[in-house]
N, C-alpha and C positions, 0 to 999 in steps of 0.2 A: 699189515701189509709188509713187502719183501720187494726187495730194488736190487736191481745189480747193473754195475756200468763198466763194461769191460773196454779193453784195448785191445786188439789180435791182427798182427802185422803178417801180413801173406807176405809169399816167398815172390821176388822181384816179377813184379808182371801179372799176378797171379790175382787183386784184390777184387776183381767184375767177376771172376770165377768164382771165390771163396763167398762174397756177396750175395752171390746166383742160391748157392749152397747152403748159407744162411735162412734165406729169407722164403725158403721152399717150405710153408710155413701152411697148413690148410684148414685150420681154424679148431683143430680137436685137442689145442692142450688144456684143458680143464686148470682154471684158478687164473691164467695168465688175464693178463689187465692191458697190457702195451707189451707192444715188441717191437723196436724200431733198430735198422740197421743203416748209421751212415756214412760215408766217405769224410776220412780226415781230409779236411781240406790241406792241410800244412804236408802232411809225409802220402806219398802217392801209394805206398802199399800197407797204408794202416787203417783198419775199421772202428768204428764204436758201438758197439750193441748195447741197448739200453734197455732193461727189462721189471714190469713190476707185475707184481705176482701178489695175490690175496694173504697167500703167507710162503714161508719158506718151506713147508712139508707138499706146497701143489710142484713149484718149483723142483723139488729133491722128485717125487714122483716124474715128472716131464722128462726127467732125464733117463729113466726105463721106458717108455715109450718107444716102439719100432721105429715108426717112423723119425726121432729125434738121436735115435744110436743109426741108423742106416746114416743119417745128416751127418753125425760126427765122424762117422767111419770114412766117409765123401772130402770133410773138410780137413781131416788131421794133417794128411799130405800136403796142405796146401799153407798152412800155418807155418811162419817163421819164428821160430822160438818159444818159450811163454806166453799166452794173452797174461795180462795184467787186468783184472778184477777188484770192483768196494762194492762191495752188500753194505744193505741198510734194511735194519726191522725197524718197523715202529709198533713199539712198544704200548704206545699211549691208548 
């Protein structure tokens, strides 16, 4: 399996929009396992997307997908800075 737990702080005001944008989500990414998107509670414009995938090559394919590059094309403007991401394989 494959995890990843990001952090991605929308531009002031902007985290119900970026959210919206995220979580447009219609059940065809093949491998994914969970995909949960929540509100920091502590910072008003930071997200946590939390993601576990069968492995990391379904994950790396998802991200060619139309409809997950049309999402990123939607959300890039709305992103303050770097997200911050940790992957985790397990190996075992």
């Amino acid at each position: 399996m494959f995890g990843l737990i990001g952090r991605i702080k929308a531009h002031p005001g902007r985290r119900g929009e970026l959210a919206d944008v995220l979580v447009q989500e219609d059940g065809s990414m093949p491998g994914c396992l969970s995909y949960v998107v929540a509100e920091d509670p502590n910072e008003a414009d930071a997200l946590w997307v939390t993601e576990v995938w069968t492995d990391q090559y379904a994950w790396r394919a998802s991200l060619q997908l139309p409809a997950v590059q049309a999402a990123i094309a939607r959300g890039r403007p709305l992103i303050a800075g770097s997200p911050r991401t940790v992957s985790s394989t397990d190996t075992a």
